[in-house]
Structures are given as structure tokens and as C-alpha cells.
C-alpha positions in Angstrom: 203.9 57.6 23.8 203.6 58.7 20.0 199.8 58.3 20.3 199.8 60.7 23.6 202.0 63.2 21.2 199.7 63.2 18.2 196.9 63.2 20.2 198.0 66.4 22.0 199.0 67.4 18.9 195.3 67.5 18.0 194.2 69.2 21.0 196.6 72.2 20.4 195.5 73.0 17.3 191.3 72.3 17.4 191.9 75.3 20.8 194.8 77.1 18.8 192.2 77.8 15.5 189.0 77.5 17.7 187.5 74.9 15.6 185.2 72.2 16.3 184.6 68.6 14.9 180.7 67.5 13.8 178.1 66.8 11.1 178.2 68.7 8.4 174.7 70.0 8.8 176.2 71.4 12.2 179.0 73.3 10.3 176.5 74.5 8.0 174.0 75.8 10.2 176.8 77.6 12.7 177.8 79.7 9.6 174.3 80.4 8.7 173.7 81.5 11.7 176.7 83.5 12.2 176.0 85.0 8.8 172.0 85.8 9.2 171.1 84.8 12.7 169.4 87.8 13.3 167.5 88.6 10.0 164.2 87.2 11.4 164.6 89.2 14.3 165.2 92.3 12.7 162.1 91.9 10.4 159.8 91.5 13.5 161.4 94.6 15.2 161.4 96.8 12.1 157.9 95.8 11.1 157.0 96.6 14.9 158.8 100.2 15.5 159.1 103.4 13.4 156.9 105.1 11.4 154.5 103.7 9.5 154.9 105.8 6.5 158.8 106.4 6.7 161.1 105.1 3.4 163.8 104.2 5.6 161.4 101.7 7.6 160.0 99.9 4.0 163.7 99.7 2.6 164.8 98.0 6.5 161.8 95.5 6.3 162.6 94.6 3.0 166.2 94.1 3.6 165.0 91.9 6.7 162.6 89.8 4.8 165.3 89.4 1.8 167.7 87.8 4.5 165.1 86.0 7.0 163.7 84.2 3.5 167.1 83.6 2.4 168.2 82.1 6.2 164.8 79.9 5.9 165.9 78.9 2.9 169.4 77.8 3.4 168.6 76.7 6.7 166.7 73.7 5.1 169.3 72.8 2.1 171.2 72.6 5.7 169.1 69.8 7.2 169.0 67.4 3.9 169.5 63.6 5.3 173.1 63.5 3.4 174.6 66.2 5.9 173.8 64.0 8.8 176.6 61.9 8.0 179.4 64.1 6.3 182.0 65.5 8.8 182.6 69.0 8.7 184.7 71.4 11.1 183.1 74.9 12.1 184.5 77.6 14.8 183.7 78.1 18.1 184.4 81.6 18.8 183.5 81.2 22.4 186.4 83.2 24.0 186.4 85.9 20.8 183.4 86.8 18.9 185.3 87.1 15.7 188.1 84.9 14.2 190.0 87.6 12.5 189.9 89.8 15.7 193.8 89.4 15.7 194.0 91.2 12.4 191.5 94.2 13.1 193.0 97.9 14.4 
């Protein structure tokens, strides 16, 4: 019965702090992607749309580039053989997008 408890236990708070048990190189690459998922993206669009000519469009696709080199970049420290084994915890956020979104007004 005290196995059932701690076990349930367990349950209630992985769903309680939306948090999920893996690799480490899982945990890593959900925060990288939660943190510049859409840099790559962003470069292909920018470079794509606007103005050829316009400031704004240069200082977008550079800011794009910055962060799609530095996701490529991080993104492969994240897949090093060592990080296959490690356990690491990373959030779900499948029923809210954001983990603070209790604290925001």
C-alpha cells in the first residue's frame, strides 16, 4: 500500500508541475526549441518578403541568422553520445503554452 501512495505521489506532482522524465538530450533540445524554434523559420520568411532595400528587413535577417546559427549550434552540443544516457526532466506545456501563465496579468 505505501508503494501505491508514493507512487501516486509521483503522478501528482510530474501533472501538478507539467514535467516529464527522459534523456538529457531530450530536456535539452525541448528548451532549445522552446527558446529558438522558430529562428530558422523566420530567416527563410524574412529573406523571402519585404523590401529588398529596406533597413528594417537587413537588421530582421540578421537577427534571424544570429539565432538560427546559434539553434544549429546548440542543437548539436545537444546530441553528444554523453546526453543519451543522463536523465533529465523538461515541461510539457501541453494544456498551457507557458509555465508561468499563473503569474501573468
Amino acid at each position: 500500500m505505501r508503494q501505491i501512495r508514493k507512487v501516486f505521489y509521483l503522478v501528482f506532482i510530474l501533472i501538478l508541475t507539467y514535467c516529464s522524465v527522459g534523456t538529457n538530450e531530450e530536456a535539452c533540445k525541448y528548451y532549445l526549441e522552446r527558446d529558438y524554434g522558430n529562428a530558422c523559420l523566420g530567416l527563410a520568411i524574412g529573406y523571402n518578403f519585404g523590401e529588398e532595400n529596406a533597413p528594417s528587413r537587413a537588421i530582421g535577417i540578421n537577427y534571424y541568422l544570429v539565432n538560427c546559427y546559434t539553434y544549429l549550434k546548440k542543437k548539436k552540443e545537444c546530441e553528444r553520445e554523453e546526453n543519451q544516457y543522463l536523465p533529465g526532466l523538461y515541461g510539457m506545456n501541453l494544456i498551457v503554452g507557458s509555465p508561468d501563465y499563473i503569474f501573468r496579468r
